[in-house]
N, C-alpha and C positions, 0 to 999 in steps of 0.2 A: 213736412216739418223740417227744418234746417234747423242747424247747432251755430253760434255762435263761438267765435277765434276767440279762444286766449290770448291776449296783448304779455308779455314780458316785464311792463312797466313795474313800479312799485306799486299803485293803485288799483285797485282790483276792477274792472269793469262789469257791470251789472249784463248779467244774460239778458236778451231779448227774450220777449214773451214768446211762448210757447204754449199746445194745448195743455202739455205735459206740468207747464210753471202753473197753467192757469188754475189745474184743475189739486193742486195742492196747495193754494195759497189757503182756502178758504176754511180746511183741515184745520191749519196751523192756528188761527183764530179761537178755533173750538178744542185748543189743546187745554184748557184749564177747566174746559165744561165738560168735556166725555172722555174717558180714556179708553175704553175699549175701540173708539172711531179711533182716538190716536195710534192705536198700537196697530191697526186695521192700514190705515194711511203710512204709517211706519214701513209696515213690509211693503206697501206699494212703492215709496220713493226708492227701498231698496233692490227694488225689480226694473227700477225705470232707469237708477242711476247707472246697474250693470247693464242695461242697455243699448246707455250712453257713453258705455266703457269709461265711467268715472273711477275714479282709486281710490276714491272713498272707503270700499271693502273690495277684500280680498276673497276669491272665489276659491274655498276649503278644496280637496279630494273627496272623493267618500270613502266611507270605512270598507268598503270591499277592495277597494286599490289600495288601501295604506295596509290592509293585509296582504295583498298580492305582492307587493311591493319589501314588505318584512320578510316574510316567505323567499323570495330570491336573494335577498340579501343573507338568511341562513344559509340556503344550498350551496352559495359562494363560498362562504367558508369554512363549509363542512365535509370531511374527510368522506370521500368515495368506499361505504364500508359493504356494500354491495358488492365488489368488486370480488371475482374469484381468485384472485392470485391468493397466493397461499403465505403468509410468515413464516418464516424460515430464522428458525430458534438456536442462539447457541448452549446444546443441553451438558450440563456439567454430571460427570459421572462418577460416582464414587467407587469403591471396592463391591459392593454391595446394595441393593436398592430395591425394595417394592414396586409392585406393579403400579400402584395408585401415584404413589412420588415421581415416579418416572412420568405417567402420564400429565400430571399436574406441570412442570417441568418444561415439559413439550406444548403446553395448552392442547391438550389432545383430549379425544375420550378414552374412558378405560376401556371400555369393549371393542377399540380398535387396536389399542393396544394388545389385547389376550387372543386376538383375530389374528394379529401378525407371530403372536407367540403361538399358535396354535397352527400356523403356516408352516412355522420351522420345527412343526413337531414337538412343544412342550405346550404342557396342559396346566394351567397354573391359575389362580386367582388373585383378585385384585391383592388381597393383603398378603401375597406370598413375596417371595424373595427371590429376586435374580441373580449373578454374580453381573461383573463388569461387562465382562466380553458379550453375553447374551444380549447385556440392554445395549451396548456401542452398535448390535448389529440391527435391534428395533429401530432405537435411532435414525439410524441410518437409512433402514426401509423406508421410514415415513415421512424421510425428505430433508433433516433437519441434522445439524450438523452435532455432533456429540464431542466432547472435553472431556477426556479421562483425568480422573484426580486421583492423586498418588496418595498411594497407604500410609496410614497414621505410622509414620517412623518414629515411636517415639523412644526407641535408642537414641535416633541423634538428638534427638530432643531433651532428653535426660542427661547427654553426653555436653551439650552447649551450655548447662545449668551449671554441671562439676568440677568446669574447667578451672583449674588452677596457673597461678602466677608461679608461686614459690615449688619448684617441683623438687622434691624429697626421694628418688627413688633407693628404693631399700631392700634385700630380700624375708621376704615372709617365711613362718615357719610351717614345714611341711605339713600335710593334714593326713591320716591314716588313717585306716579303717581296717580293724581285725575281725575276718569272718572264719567264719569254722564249725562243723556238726556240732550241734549238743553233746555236751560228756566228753570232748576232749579237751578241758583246760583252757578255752576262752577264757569264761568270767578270771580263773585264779589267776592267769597271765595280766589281764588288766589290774586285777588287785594287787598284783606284785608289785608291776608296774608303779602302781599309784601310793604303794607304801613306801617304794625304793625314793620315788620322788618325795614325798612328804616327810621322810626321812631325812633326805639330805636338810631339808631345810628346816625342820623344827622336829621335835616328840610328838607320840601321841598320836593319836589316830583323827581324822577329818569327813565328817559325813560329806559325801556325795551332792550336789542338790540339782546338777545337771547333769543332759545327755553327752556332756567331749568335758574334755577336761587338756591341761597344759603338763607337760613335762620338762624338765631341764636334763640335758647330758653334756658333758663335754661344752656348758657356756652356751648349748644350739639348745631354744626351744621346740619343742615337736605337739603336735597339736593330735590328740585321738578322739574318737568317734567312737563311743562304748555301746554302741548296740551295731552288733554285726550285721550285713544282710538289713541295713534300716532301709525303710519304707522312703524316705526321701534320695537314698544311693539311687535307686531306679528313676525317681522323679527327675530326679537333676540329669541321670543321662537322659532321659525323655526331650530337656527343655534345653539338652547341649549345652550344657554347663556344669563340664564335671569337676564336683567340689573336691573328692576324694583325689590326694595325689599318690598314693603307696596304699596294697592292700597286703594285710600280712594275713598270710593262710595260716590255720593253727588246725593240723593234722597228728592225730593223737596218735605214737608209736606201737601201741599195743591194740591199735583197734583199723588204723591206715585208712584208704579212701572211703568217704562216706557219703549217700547221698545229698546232704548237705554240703559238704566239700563240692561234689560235681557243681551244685547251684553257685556257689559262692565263687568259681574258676569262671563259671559261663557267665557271671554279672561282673567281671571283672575282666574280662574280654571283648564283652560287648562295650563296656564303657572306656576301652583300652587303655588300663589303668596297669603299671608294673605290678607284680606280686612278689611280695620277698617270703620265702617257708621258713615255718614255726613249727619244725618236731618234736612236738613234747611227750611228755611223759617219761623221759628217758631217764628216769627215776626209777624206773617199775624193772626188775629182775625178768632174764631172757626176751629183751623186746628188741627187732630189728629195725635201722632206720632203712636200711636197704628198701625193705617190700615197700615204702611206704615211696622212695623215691622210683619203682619201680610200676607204681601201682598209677603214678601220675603223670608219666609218658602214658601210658592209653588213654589222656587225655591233651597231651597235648604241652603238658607242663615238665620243660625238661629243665633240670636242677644246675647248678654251677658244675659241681662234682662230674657230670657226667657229661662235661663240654655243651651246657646251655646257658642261656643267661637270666636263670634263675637263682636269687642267691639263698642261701639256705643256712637255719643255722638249726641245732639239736641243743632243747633249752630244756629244763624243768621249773615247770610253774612254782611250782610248789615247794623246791627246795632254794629257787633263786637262781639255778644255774645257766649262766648262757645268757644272759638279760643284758650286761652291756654289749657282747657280739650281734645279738640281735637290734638291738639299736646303733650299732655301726653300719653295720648290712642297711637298716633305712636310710642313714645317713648319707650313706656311699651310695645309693640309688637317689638319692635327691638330686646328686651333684651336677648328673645328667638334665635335671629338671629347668625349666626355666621359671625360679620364683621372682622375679623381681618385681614389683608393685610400688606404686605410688603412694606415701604414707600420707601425705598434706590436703588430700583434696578431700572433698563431702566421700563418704563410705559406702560401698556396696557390698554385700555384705546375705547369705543364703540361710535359710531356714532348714535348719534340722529337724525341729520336731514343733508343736504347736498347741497350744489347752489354755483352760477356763480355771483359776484357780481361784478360790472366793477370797475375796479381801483386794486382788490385784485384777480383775477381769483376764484381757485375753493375754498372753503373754508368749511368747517365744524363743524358741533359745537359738541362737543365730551362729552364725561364723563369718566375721570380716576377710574378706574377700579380699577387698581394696580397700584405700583411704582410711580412717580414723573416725567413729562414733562418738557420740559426744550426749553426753546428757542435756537437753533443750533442741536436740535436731531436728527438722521436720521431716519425715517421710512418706516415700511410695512404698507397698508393698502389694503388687496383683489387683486386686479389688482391694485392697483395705489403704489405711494410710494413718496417719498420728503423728504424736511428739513423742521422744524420747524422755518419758518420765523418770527414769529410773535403771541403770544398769547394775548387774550382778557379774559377780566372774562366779566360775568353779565351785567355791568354797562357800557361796553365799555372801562375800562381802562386799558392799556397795560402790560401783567405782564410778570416777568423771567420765571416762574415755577408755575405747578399747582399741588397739592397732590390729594390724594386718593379722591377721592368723590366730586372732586371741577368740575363743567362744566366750558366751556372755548371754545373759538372760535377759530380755528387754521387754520392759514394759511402757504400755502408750499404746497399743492397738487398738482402734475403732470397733474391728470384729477379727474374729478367729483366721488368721495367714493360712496356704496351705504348705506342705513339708512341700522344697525343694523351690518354692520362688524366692525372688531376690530381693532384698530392701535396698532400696535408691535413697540416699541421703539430701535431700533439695534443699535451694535456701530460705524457700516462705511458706507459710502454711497456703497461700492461695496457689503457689505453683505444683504442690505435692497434692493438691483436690483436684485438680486441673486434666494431673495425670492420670490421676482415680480416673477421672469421670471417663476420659478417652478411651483407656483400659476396661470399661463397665463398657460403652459402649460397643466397642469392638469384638467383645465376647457374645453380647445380644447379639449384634449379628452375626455373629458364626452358630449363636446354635439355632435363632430362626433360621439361618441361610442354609442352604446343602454343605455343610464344612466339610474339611478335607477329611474322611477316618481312615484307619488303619484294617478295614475291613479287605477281605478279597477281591472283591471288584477293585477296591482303589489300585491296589498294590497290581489287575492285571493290568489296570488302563497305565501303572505307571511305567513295568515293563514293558508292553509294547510302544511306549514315547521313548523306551530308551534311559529310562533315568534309573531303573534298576534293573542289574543283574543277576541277582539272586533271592530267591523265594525264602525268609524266613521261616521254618519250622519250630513248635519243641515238642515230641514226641513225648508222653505218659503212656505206659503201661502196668499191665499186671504182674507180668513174671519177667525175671533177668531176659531166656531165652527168645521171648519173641520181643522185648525189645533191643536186643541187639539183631534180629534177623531183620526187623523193621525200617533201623537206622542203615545198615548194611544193604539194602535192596532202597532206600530211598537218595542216597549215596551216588549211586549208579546212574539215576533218571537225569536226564537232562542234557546238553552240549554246550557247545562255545557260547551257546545265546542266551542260554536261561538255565538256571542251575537248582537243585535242593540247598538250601543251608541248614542242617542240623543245629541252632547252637544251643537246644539243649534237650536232656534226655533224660528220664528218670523213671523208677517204680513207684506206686503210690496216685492216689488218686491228685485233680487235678486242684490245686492250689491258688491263693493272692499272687503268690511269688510268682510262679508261670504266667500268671494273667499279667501284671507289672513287667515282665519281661516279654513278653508277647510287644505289648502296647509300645515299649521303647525300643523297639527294634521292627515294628510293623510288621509283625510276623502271623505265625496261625498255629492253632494250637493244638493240635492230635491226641484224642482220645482211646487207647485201647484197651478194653474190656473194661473200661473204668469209667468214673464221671467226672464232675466237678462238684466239689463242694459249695454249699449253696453262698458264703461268701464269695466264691471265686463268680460262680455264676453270676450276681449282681455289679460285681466291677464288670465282668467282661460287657454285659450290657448297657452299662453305665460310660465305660470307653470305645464300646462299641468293636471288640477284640470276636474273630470268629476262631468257633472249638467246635470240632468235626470231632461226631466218635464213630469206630468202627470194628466191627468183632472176626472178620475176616482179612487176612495178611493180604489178598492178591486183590482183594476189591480197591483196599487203599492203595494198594502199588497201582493201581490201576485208574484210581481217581486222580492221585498225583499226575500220572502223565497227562491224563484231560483235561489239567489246572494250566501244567506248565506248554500244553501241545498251543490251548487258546492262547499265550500270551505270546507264539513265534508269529512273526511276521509272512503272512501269506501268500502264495506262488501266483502269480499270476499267467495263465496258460490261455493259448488263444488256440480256438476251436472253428474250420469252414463247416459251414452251414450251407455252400450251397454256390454254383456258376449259372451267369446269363452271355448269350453271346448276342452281338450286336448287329442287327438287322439292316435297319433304319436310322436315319436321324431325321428329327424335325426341330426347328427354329422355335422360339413361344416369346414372346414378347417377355410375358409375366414369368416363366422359369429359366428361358435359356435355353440352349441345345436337350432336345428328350431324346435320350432312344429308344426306341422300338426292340426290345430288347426278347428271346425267346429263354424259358430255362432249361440248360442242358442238364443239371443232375442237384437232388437238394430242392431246397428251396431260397428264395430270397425274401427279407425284411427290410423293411423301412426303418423299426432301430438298428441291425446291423451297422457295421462298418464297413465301408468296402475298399477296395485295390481296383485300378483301371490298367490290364495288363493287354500289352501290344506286342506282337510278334514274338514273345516268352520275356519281355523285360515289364518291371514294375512303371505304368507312366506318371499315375497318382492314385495316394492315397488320403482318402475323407468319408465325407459323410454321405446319406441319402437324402435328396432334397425332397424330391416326391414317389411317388411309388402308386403309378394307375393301372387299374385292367379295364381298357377301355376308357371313357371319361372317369370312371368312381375311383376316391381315392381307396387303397387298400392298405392292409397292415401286412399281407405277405403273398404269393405267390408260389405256389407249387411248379414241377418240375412236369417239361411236356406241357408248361403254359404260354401266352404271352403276354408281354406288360410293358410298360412304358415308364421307366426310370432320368431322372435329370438328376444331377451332384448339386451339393453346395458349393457356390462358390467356384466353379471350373464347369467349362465346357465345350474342354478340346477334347468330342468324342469323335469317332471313327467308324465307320463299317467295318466287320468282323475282327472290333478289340473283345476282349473277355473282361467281362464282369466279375470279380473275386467276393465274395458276402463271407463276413467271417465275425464270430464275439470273441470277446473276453471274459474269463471266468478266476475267480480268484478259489484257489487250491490250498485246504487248510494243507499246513505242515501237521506232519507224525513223529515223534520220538521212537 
C-alpha cells in the first residue's frame, strides 16, 4: 500500500485508490440507510486516518497521565512541609503570662512546654502563671527567640494626657493630720479649731458633712484631716504617696505618753512625715508639761525646748488657748516644705475616705493633690472611673471646681474607690476606660500570678539580693516588763548586714493598726502572750502580713537570729578530699593524655575539682574529665587504689606530679 504526495497547489488532488479508499467508499453509500454500519465505519476511518498520520484528529492523553501530570505540577509548587527544620518564632513576652499563651505563642505544645518548666524545677499547669523572666528562659530553651514587653506604665501615660500649655505653678495649702490617744483633747482641738475659723468668717455654728475641712489664718489656708490615725494615712504610705504634710501630736498634760501616742509617732516616722506637739490640757490645775516632754525622748521624739527639732506648743482646747502659736508652729514647719504645684492642668487628687450613700451612690471625699477638678471631668480612679457629677466643699455647699489643697466631696463613681488611691482627671471618657481597663487588668495578674507580698520569705529573698537592710518588726505584748526586755534583746541581734527594726511596740492585743503598719513598711508582726483580734487576723490574710506568736522570751530571741542568720550571705569554704600521684601517662585519641594515677591518702572523685601540683607549685587548676579503674568508668576511687584519671581541657601531665581533689562547701553565717 503506498500514500499518495500532497501537491501545494490551490486544487486539491484526488488520492489514488487504495485498499483502505476502497473499502470505505461503499459505507458511505449506505450512510442514509444504516446508521449503526455508519457509526461502525466511522471509527474505522478514524483508526485508518491515525494511521495514516492524518490531522484530521488529534490523539487525547489518557486520564491517568493528565492526573500524573496535575500531580507534579502541585508538588512544584508546594511548600516542602515535611521538612524537619524547625520555625524559629519571634515570642513577645509580657510581665506576666500563662502557660497555655506562651505555648500558643511559640506554636508549641503545652506538655512540652510544662516538660521544660518541670526541667528547671517548677511545677505548674497549663492555666498557671509565669512571670517574665521564667517564660524568656522557656523561650529560649525551645529554640525561639523571645521580645520582652515592657510594663503597662501607665504613669506616663496618664502623665502625656495632663500635659498642660499654660503652666500656673502656685503653692498649695499644707494638709495636716492630728493624731493623739483617746481622751486627750483631739476631737475639742479640732472643734476649736473649726469654730475659731467659722467665727472669723460668719456666726453661728456649721454642721460638719466631711472627713477634712479648710482653715484660714494669717490670709494662709491650711487644709486638716479630722480622723486621726485614718485608715487611708497608712494606705497612702503603702502606695508612696504621702498625702499627709504635718502631723500635730495632741498629748494630754495630765495623762503624758500614751499607747496611742506611741502608734501615732511610729505611723508618722514610717511615713516620714514632720510632727509639731500639741500639749494640751494645760487648763487642768497641777499638770506638768515637763513629764510629758520627757516621757517622748524614750521615744525618740525630742522637743525644740530641749535642742531638737520638734516644735511644741502648750494649748488648751477647751479654753482656746495657744490656737494661734500652734498654727504658726504648722506654719513655720511648712516653710521647709516644698508645696509648689501646678494649678491649670487636669487634677490629681487622693481619697480619704470612700461609702454608698442613698440618693448619691458611691461617693468620696477627696484631696486635690494637683491641678484643679472641675464639675463634667472625666476620671481614673484604681479600678473604678466616672464623670464628675457634682462637687461639695466642707460645708455642704455645691461648687464648680476645687484647687490644690481644697477637700471636696465628689460624686460620679461607677463603684465604691478604695481610701488612699489617686483620682487622674483625663480628657475623654474613652481615655479614662482605657486606663480602667489596664489597671483591672494588671491587678488580675498579679493576683493569678505569684505577686510580690510582704510575707517573710519575700522580705529574706530581698535581703540577701541586697535591697534591704533591715528586718521590720512590731512587737505586741502582755505586760510593760517583758515587752521592753523583748524590744531590748531584739535590738542587739544582728550586724553591719542585717539588722532588727523595731518600729513599733505596744501592750494590748494585736490590732488593724499593726496589721496596716506591718503591711506598709513590709514588716512582721510579733505576738507575745497575746493574739490578734479576729479583724486583724482577716487583713493580715487578706495582705498576706506574717504574725508569729510566742510565750517564751529566748525561744523568740532565738528564732529572730534564725530569721536574720538565713538572710547573711554564705561562706564559702573548700575542703581536700583527697591526693593521687602520677605514675604513668598514656596518649587516647578520644581523652587526651590519662594518667595512671595511684591514691596516696583520701580519696578521689570525678565531681571534685582538682589542682595539678609539680614539684610544690600549682601547674593547673580544673575539672575531672574521666575517672577509670581499669576500663569501667567510676564515680570515686579510694586510697591504696589505682585509677586512671585525664583533665578537661589540659594535658600537660607529668610522671610524679600530684593530684590535688578538693570541694567546695557553702558555710551558713551565725549571729
Amino acid at each position: 500500500m503506498t500514500k499518495d504526495t500532497k501537491t501545494p497547489s490551490s486544487s486539491t488532488t484526488p488520492k489514488s485508490p487504495s485498499s483502505g479508499a476502497s473499502n470505505t467508499a461503499a459505507p458511505r453509500k449506505k450512510l442514509t440507510l444504516n446508521t449503526t454500519a455508519f457509526q461502525k465505519k466511522l471509527s474505522s476511518i478514524s483508526v485508518n486516518n491515525i494511521l495514516e498520520e492524518e490531522p484530521d484528529y488529534e490523539k487525547m492523553p489518557s486520564l491517568a497521565r493528565t492526573k500524573r501530570n496535575r500531580e507534579k505540577q502541585k508538588t512544584k509548587y508546594k511548600p516542602n512541609l515535611t521538612s524537619s527544620q524547625k520555625i524559629v518564632r519571634e515570642v513577645d513576652i509580657p510581665v506576666k503570662i500563662s502557660i497555655q499563651e506562651l505555648a500558643s505563642r511559640m506554636s508549641e505544645k503545652t506538655g512540652d512546654v510544662v516538660k521544660a518548666l518541670m526541667k528547671n524545677g517548677i511545677m505548674a499547669t497549663a492555666n498557671q502563671y509565669i512571670d517574665g523572666d521564667t517564660a524568656e528562659l522557656i523561650v529560649t530553651e525551645l529554640g525561639h527567640t523571645p521580645k520582652r514587653e515592657e510594663a503597662i506604665s501607665l504613669n506616663d501615660e496618664i502623665a502625656s494626657h495632663q500635659k498642660t500649655v499654660n503652666s500656673n505653678i502656685q503653692p498649695r495649702p499644707p494638709i495636716v493630720t492630728v493624731m493623739g490617744h483617746v481622751d486627750h483633747g483631739k476631737t475639742s482641738l479640732l472643734d476649736s479649731l473649726r469654730n475659731t475659723n467659722v467665727t472669723a468668717r460668719e456666726s453661728g455654728g456649721i454642721t460638719q458633712h466631711i472627713g477634712a475641712y479648710q482653715i484660714q489664718h494669717k490670709k494662709n489656708p491650711i487644709t486638716f484631716l479630722d480622723t486621726p490615725g485614718h485608715a487611708a494615712f497608712s494606705n497612702i504610705r503603702s502606695r508612696g504617696a504621702s498625702l499627709t504634710d504635718v502631723v500635730v501630736l495632741v498629748v494630754a498634760a495630765n495623762d503624758s505618753v500614751k499607747p496611742q501616742t506611741i502608734e501615732a509617732i511610729s505611723h508618722a516616722k514610717t511615713a516620714k512625715v514632720p510632727i509639731v506637739l500639741a500639749i494640751n490640757k494645760m487648763d487642768l490645775p497641777d499638770v506638768d508639761p515637763n513629764i510629758v516632754r520627757n516621757d517622748l525622748l524614750s521615744h525618740e521624739v525630742v522637743v525644740e525646748s530641749y535642742s531638737g527639732d520638734v516644735l511644741e506648743t502648750e494649748i488648751s482646747a477647751v479654753k482656746k488657748t495657744n490656737l494661734d502659736k500652734l498654727l504658726d508652729n504648722i506654719l513655720l514647719q511648712i516653710e521647709i516644705l516644698d508645696l509648689n504645684v501646678e494649678h491649670n492642668k487636669l487634677a490629681e487628687a487622693i481619697v480619704v475616705e470612700s461609702k454608698i450613700e442613698t440618693g448619691k451612690g458611691s461617693v468620696a471625699t477627696v484631696i486635690i493633690k494637683n491641678g484643679t477638678l472641675k464639675e463634667g471631668d472625666h476620671f481614673t480612679c484604681g479600678s473604678s472611673f466616672g464623670r464628675v457629677k457634682a462637687l461639695f466643699d466642707e460645708t455642704g455647699k455645691r461648687v464648680k471646681s476645687a484647687p490644690p489643697g481644697m477637700p471636696v466631696e465628689v460624686l460620679g463613681f461607677d463603684s465604691v474607690p478604695q481610701a488612699g488611691e489617686t483620682v487622674f482627671a483625663l480628657p475623654s471618657e474613652e481615655t479614662a476606660k482605657s486606663i480602667t481597663e489596664k489597671v483591672k487588668e494588671q491587678k488580675k495578674l498579679e493576683e493569678t500570678a505569684a505577686i510580690k507580698k510582704s510575707s517573710l520569705e519575700e522580705m529574706m529573698a530581698n535581703v540577701s539580693k541586697g535591697e534591704v537592710k533591715k528586718l521590720p518588726i512590731i512587737v505586741k505584748a502582755d505586760v510593760q516588763g517583758s515587752l521592753e526586755a523583748i524590744v531590748s534583746s531584739l535590738e542587739k541581734v544582728g550586724n553591719d548586714e542585717v539588722k532588727i527594726n523595731v518600729i513599733h511596740n505596744a501592750i494590748g492585743a494585736i490590732n488593724e493598726s499593726d496589721v496596716s503598719l506591718a503591711n506598709s513598711a513590709q514588716g512582721v508582726v510579733i505576738g507575745f502572750n497575746i493574739r490578734a483580734i479576729p479583724q486583724a487576723r482577716t487583713i493580715a490574710k487578706r495582705d498576706k502580713v506574717d504574725i508569729r506568736y510566742y510565750s517564751i522570751i529566748y525561744e523568740l530571741i532565738d528564732d529572730m537570729k534564725k530569721m536574720l542568720s538565713g538572710l547573711l550571705t554564705p561562706d564559702t569554704k573548700e575542703e581536700i578530699i583527697g591526693h593521687a600521684e602520677v605514675r604513668d601517662t598514656f596518649n587516647s585519641s578520644k581523652f587526651g593524655t590519662i594518667a595512671g594515677c595511684f591514691v596516696t591518702n583520701g580519696y578521689v572523685s570525678n565531681s571534685a575539682k582538682i589542682r595539678l601540683v609539680r614539684e610544690g607549685k600549682i601547674i593547673h587548676a580544673g575539672e575531672v574529665g574521666t575517672l577509670k579503674r581499669f576500663k569501667d568508668d567510676v564515680k570515686e576511687v579510694r586510697e591504696n587504689y589505682e585509677c586512671g584519671i585525664s583533665f578537661k581541657d589540659y594535658s600537660d601531665i607529668l610522671v610524679k606530679d600530684e593530684i590535688e581533689f578538693y570541694i567546695t562547701k557553702e558555710v551558713q553565717k551565725e549571729l
